[in-house]
C-alpha positions in Angstrom: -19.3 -40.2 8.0 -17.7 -39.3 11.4 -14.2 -38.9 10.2 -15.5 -36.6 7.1 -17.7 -34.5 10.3 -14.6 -34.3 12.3 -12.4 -33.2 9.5 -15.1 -30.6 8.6 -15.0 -29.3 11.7 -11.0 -29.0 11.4 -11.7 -26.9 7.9 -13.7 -24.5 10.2 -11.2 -23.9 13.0 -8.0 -23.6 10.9 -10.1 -20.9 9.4 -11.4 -19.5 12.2 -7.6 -19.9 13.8 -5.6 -18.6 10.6 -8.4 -15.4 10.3 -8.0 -14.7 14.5 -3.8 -14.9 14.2 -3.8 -12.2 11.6 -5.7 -10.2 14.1 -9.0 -10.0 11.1 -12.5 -9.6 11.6 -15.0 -11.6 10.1 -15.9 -8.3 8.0 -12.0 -8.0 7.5 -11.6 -11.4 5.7 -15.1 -11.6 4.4 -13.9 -8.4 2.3 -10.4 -10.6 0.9 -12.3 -13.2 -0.3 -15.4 -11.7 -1.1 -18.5 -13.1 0.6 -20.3 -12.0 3.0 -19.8 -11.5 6.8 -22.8 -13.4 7.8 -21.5 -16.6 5.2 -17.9 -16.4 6.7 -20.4 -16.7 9.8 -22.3 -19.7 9.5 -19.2 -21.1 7.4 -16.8 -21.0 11.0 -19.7 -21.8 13.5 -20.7 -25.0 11.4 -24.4 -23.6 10.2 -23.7 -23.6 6.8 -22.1 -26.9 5.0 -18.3 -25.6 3.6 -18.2 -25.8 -0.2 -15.2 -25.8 -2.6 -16.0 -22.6 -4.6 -15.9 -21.1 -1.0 -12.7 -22.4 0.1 -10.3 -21.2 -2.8 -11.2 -17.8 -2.1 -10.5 -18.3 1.9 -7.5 -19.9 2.1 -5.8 -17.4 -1.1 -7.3 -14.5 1.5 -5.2 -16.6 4.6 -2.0 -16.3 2.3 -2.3 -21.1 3.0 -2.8 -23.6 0.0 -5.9 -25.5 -0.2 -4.6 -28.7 0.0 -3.3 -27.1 3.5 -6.6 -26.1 4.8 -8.4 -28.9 4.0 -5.5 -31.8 4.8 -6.5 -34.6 7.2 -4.8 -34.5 10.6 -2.6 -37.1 11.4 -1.8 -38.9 14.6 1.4 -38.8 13.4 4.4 -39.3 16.2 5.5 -35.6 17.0 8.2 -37.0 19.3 11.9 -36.8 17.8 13.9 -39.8 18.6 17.3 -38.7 17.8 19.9 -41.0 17.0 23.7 -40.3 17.1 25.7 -40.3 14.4 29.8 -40.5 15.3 32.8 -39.7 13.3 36.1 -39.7 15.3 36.0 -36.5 17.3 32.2 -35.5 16.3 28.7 -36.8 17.4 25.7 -35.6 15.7 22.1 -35.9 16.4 19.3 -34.5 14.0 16.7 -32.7 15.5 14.1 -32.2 12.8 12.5 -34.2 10.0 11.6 -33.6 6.6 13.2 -30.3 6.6 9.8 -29.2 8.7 10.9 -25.8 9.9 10.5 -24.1 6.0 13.5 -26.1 4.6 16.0 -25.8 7.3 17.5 -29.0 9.6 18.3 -28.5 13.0 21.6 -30.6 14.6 22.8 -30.9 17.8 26.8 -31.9 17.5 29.4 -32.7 19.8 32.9 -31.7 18.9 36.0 -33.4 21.1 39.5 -31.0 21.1 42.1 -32.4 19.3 39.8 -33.9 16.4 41.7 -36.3 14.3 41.1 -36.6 10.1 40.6 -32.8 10.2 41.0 -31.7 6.3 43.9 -29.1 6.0 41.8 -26.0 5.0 39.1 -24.1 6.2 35.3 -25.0 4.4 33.3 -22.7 2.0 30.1 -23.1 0.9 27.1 -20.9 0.2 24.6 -20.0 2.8 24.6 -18.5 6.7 25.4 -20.6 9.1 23.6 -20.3 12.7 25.1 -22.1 15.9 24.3 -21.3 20.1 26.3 -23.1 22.5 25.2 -25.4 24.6 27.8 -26.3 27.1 31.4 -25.9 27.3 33.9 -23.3 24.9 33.8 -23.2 20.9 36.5 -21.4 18.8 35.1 -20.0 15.9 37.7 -19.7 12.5 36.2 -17.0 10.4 38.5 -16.4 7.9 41.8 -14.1 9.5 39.7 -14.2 12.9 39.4 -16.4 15.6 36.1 -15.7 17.9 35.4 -17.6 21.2 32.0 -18.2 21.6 30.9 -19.3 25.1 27.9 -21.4 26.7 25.1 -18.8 25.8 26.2 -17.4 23.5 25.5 -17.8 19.7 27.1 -16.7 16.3 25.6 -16.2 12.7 28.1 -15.7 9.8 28.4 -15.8 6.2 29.3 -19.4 4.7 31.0 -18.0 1.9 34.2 -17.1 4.6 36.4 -19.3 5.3 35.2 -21.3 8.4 35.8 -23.9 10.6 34.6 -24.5 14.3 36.4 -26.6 16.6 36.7 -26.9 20.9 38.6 -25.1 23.2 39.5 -26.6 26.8 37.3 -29.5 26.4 34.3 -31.0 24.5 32.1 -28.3 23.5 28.4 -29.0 22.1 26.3 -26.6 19.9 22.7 -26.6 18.5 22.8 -25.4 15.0 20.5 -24.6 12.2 21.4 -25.5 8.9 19.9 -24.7 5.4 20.0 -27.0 2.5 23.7 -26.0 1.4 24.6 -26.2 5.1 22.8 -29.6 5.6 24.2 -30.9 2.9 28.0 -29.8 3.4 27.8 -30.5 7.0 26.0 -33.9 7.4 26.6 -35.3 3.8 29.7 -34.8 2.6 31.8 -37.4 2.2 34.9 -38.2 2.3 37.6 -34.9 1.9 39.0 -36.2 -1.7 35.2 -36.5 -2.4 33.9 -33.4 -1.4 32.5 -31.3 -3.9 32.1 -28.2 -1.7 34.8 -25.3 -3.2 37.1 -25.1 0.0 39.5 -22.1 0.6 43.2 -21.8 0.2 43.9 -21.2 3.8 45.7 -23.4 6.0 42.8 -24.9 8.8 43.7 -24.4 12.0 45.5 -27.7 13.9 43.5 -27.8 17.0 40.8 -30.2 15.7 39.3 -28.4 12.7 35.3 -29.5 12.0 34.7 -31.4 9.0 31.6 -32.3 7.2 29.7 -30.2 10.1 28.4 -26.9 11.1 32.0 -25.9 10.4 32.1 -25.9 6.7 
């Protein structure tokens, strides 16, 4: 009985939370889902027990799912324990779970100069690619361009370009954000004669070229 009390009480304030962000009234949202003011009321303040039919109609008006309103909280482990993962030359360590942030996997990856069993060709594959640096110098391979990017500094480009990033003057490390072409290419690929991924006809670079990371 206590556990369905307290996750009654979670219905009301995600309501109550959801309705506040979007900057509504109770009249405001009482008009989208089509009760009354004085319901929506009693329905956040606990004096009125939450039923179904009244839930569809609030959480369609809140733009959530109902399964998302009414889900139990979990005591789940919000902490990331991120492992590394090394290739020769590369260190990755994933920074989400699950895809959690709509889809999208967040890496942190260290990339030595000079890194050996780097493919000869710069990576394409569809998507945008997202990286900041962290610490030390990146060189960025963007088709006929080369763009240093510097501690600080971050870069957004089209996947479908020829790409590579690599390190100039020392290790460089970079946080990037990958979507599920990107997360896929970068963290999954396997071996070069394996790969899948449609790779251009340009010669990669010979100063330690990125494989099977936010490069390509």
């Amino acid at each position: 009985m206590t556990q369905e009390l307290d996750l009654d009480a979670v219905i009301r304030r995600r309501i109550r939370g959801l309705r506040l962000a979007r900057g509504w009234s109770l009249d405001a949202l009482a008009a989208r889902c089509h009760l009354s003011p004085s319901t929506l009321s009693r329905l956040e303040t606990g004096h009125r027990r939450i039923a179904l039919d009244q839930l569809v109609p609030i959480a369609r008006a809140l733009d959530t799912s109902l399964d998302q309103l009414v889900e139990s909280p979990e005591d789940e482990d919000v902490v990331i324990r991120p492992q590394p993962s090394s290739t020769p030359g590369l260190t990755t360590w994933l920074l989400s779970s699950d895809r959690a942030l709509h889809g999208m996997t967040v890496a942190k990856m260290r990339i030595q100069p000079g890194r050996p069993s780097a493919p000869a060709r710069l990576a394409v594959h569809p998507g945008r690619d997202w990286f900041t640096v962290l610490s030390g110098t990146a060189r960025l391979h963007l088709g006929e361009r080369v763009i240093v990017v510097e501690a600080g500094q971050a870069a957004q480009f089209s996947t479908m370009v020829p790409h590579a990033i690599v390190a100039q003057g020392g290790p460089v490390e970079i946080l990037t954000v990958l979507d599920h072409d990107g997360e896929r290419a970068h963290l999954h690929a396997e071996d070069p004669a394996d790969d899948r991924r449609v790779r251009a006809s340009t010669d990669r670079p010979e100063s330690g070229g990125v494989d099977r990371d936010p490069s390509g």
